[in-house]
C-alpha positions as CSV (number, residue, x, y, z in Angstrom):
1,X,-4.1,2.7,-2.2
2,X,-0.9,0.6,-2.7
3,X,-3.1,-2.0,-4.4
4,X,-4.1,0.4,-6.8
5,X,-0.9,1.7,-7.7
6,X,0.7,-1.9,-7.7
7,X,-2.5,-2.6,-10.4
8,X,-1.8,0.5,-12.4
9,X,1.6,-0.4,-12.7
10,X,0.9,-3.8,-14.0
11,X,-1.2,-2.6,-16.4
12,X,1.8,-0.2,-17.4
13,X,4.0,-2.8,-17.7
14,X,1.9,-5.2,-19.6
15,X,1.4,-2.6,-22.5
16,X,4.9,-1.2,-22.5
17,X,6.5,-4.9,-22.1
18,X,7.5,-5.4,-26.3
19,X,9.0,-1.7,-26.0
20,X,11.1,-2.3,-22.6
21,X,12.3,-5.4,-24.2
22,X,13.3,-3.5,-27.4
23,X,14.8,-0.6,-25.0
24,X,16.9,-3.9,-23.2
25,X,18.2,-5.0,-26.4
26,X,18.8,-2.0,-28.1
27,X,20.6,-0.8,-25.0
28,X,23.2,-3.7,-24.7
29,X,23.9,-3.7,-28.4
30,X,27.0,-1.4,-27.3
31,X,28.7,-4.9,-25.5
32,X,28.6,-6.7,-28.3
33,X,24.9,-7.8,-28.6
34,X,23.2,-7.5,-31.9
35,X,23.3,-4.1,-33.6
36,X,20.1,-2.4,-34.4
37,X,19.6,0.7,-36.8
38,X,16.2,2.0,-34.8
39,X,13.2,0.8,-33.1
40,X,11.1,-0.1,-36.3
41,X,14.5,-2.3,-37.5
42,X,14.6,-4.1,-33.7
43,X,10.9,-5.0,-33.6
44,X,11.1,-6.6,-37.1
45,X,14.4,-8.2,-36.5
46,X,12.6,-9.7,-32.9
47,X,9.8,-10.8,-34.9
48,X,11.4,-11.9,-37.9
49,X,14.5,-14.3,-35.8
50,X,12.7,-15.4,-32.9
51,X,8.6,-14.8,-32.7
52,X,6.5,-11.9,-31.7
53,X,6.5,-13.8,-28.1
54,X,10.3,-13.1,-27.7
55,X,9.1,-9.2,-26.8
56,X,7.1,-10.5,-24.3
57,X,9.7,-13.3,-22.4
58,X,10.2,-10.9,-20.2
59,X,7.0,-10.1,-18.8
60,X,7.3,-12.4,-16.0
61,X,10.3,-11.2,-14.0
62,X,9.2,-7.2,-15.4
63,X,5.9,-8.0,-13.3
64,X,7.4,-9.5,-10.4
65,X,9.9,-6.3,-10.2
66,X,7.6,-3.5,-11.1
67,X,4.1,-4.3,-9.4
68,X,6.0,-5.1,-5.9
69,X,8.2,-2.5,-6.5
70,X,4.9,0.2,-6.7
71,X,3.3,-1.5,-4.1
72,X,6.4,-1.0,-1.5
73,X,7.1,2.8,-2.7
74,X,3.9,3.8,-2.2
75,X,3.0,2.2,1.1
76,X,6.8,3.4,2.4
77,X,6.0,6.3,0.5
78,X,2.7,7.2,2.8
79,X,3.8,5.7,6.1
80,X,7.2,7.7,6.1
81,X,5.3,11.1,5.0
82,X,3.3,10.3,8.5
83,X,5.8,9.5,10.5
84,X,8.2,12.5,9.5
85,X,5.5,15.4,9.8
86,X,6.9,16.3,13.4
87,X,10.6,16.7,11.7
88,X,10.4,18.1,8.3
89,X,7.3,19.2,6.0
90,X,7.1,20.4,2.3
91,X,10.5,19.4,-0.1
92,X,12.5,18.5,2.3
93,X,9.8,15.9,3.7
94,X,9.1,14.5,0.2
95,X,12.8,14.2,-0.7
96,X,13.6,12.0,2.3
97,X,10.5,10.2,2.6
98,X,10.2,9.6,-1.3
99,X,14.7,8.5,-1.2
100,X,13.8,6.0,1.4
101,X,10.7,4.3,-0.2
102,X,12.5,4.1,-3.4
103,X,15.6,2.2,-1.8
104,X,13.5,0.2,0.1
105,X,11.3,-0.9,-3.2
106,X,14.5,-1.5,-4.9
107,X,16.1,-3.6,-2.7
108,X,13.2,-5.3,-2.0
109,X,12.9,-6.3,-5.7
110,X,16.0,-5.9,-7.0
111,X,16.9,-9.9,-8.1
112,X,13.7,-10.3,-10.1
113,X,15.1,-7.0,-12.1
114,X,18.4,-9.0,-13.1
115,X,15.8,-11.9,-14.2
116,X,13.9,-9.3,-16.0
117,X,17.5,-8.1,-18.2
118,X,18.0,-12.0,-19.0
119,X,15.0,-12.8,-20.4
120,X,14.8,-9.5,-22.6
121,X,18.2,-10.2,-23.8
122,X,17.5,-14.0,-24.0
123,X,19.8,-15.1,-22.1
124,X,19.9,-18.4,-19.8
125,X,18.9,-18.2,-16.4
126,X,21.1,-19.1,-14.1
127,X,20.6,-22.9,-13.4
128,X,19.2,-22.9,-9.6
129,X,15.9,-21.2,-11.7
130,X,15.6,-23.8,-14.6
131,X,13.3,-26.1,-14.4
């Protein structure tokens, strides 16, 4: 079951990857990055400056955070449901079992999300991860 979610969410992310990186970009034009008038403007601008592969740089790191990341929540997600049925059922069960899985997924793959904001916002990487 994890597998399938993890592989769902790949899928997700591969699609969605040239809108996330125009979300990233669009959303740090308030600290002083480039200034976009709309989502139509940023993909041509992308395009136009740097190559259609620049909305994809960041697929890498945006797989490595969100496939492990499904993966972790979901098995967490299960195993803590089972483990909690003799203490809580219902909401409350789902809230606590669903708050747990989530901060154990983002922990868990927390660094490859920072790697993931560089590369949308070509920036460099830090120099222990160049080549």
């Amino acid at each position: 079951d994890a597998f399938i979610g993890a592989a769902a969410r790949g899928a997700s992310v591969v699609v969605m990857c040239p809108i996330t990186t125009v979300k990233t970009r669009m959303e740090a034009s308030h600290v002083g990055a480039r200034q976009y008038r709309g989502v139509g403007d940023a993909l041509v601008t992308i395009v136009r400056t740097q190559g259609a592969g620049a909305l994809v740089r960041g697929l890498p790191p945006l797989l490595l955070t969100n496939v492990p990341f499904a993966a972790i929540h979901y098995a967490s997600y299960r195993r803590l449901q089972a483990l909690g049925r003799d203490y809580a059922d219902g909401w409350t069960l789902n809230l606590v079992a669903g708050s747990l899985a989530s901060t154990a997924a983002t922990v868990a793959t927390q660094p490859f999300d920072a790697l993931r904001a560089r590369a949308m916002l070509d920036l460099p990487m830090p120099r222990s991860l160049q080549g």
